[in-house]
C-alpha positions in Angstrom: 0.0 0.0 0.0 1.1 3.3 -0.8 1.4 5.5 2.3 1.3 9.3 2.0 5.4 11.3 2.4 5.8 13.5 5.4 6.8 16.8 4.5 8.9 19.5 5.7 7.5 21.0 8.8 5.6 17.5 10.2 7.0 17.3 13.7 7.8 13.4 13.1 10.9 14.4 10.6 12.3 16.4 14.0 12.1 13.7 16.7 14.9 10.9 17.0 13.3 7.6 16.2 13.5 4.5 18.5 14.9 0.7 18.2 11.8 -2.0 17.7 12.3 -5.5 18.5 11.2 -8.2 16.2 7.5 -8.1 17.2 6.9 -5.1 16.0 3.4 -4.8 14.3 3.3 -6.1 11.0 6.5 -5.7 10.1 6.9 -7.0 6.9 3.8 -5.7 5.6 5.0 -2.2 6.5 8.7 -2.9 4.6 7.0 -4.0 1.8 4.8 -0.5 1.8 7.9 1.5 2.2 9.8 0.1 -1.0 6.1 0.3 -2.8 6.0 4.4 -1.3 9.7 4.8 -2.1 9.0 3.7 -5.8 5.9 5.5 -6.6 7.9 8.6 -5.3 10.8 8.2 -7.1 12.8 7.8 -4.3 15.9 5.9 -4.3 15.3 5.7 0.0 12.4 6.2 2.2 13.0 6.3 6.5 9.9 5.4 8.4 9.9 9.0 9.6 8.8 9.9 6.6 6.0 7.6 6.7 5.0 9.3 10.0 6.5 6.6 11.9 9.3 7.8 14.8 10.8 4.0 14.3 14.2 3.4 13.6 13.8 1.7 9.8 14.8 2.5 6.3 15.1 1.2 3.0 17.1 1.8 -0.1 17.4 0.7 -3.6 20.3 1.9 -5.9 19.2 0.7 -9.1 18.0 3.9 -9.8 21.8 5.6 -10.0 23.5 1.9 -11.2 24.1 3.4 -14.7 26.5 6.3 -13.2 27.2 4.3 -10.2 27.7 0.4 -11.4 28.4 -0.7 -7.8 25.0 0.2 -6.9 23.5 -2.4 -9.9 20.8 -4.4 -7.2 22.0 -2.3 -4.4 18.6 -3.1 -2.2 18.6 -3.3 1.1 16.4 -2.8 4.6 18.3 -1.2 7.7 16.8 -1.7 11.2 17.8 -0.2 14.7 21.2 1.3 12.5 24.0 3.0 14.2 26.6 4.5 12.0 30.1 3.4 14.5 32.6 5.2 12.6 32.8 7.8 9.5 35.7 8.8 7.3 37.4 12.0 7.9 37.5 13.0 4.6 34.1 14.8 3.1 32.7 15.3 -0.6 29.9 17.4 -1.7 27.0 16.3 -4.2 23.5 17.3 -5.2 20.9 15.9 -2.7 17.0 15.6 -2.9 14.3 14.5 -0.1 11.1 13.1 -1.2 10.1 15.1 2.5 11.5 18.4 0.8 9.8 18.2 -2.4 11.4 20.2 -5.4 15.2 21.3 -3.5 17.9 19.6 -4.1 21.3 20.8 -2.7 25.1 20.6 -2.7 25.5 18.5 0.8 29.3 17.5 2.2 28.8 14.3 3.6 31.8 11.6 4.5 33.1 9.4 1.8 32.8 5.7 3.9 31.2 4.8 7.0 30.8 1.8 9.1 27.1 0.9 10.3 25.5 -1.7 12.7 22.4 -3.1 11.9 20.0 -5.2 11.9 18.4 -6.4 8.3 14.3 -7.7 7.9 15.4 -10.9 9.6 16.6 -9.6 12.4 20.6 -10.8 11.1 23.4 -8.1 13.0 25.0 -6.9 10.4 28.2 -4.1 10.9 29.6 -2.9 7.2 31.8 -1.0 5.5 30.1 1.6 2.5 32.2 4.1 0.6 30.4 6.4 -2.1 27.2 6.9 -3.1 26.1 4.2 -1.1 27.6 5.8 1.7 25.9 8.8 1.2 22.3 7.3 0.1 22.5 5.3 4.0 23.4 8.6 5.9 20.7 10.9 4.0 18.6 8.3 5.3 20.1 7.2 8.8 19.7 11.0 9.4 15.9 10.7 9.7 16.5 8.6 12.3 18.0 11.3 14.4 15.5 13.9 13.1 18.1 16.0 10.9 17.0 17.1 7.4 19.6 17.3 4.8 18.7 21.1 4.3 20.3 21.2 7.8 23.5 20.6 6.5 24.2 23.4 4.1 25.6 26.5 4.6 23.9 29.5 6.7 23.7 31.8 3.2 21.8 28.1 1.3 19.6 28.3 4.7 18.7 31.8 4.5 18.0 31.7 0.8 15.8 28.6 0.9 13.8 29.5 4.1 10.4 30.9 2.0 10.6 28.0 -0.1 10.8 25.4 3.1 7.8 28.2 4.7 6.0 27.7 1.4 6.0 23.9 1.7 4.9 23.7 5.5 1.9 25.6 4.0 1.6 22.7 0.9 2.4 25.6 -1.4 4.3 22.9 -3.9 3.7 20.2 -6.1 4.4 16.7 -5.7 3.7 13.5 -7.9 3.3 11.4 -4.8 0.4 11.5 -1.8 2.3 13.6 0.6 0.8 14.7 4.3 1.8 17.9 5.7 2.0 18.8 9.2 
């Protein structure tokens, strides 16, 4: 089922999501919404924040970007209760969207590899190593987990010259090609 996208100024995209535990409420079902939300949207990763859920789940699916990014070619994968453990010193910048932020993208620095524990839809610990656009796909989307937007992330001067725009979509002055819900 496609559920509706959160968008800027719903208080769910500001609070820090919590761990579940393997009972949690149909989850499967819910995963299986998520990828069907994501790619309706467009997206290439949806966080259950942006679902209006404060849990601590995303998923992700590459394929979109393989052709630029082969290493990404059936990149798909479901992160649970993830904690990012350690993150390269050494930052790049690159164009970033947010199905939550409809129409902005911006230039975002972001570290080049991280190393994240998790577990996947099966409950399996995980702890790995991703450089690149993975890398930067997971933490755009680990981020919702701790209730930081990636407009957060760019420079005061990017922040003062998007604030009507972000005003303008907490008042659903934009158009989206997806169900969205505002605040």
């Amino acid at each position: 089922m496609i559920k509706p996208v959160y968008v800027y100024g719903s208080p769910v995209l500001r609070r820090v999501a919590q761990d579940i535990t393997p009972d949690y409420p149909k989850l499967k079902e819910l995963i299986d919404d998520m990828f069907e939300t994501m790619y309706h949207s467009d997206g290439i990763g949806l966080a259950a924040p942006q679902v209006g859920l404060s849990i601590r789940l995303f998923v992700m699916d590459g394929n979109p970007l393989a052709e630029d990014n082969p290493e990404l070619e059936g990149f798909k994968k479901v992160f649970i209760n993830a904690h990012i453990v350690e993150k390269d010193e050494h930052e790049t910048l690159y164009n970033e969207g947010c199905l939550s932020i409809p129409n902005i993208r911006e230039d975002v620095e972001r570290p080049e590899s991280i190393v994240i524990r998790y577990v996947d839809e099966n409950f399996t610990p995980h702890e790995e190593r991703y450089d690149g656009v993975a890398a930067r796909i997971i933490q755009h989307e680990y981020d919702h987990l701790d209730g930081i937007l990636f407009t957060d992330k760019v420079s005061t001067i990017r922040k003062q010259l998007l604030k009507s725009k972000l005003n303008a979509i907490t008042k659903g002055k934009f158009s989206a090609s997806y169900k969205v819900k505002l605040a």
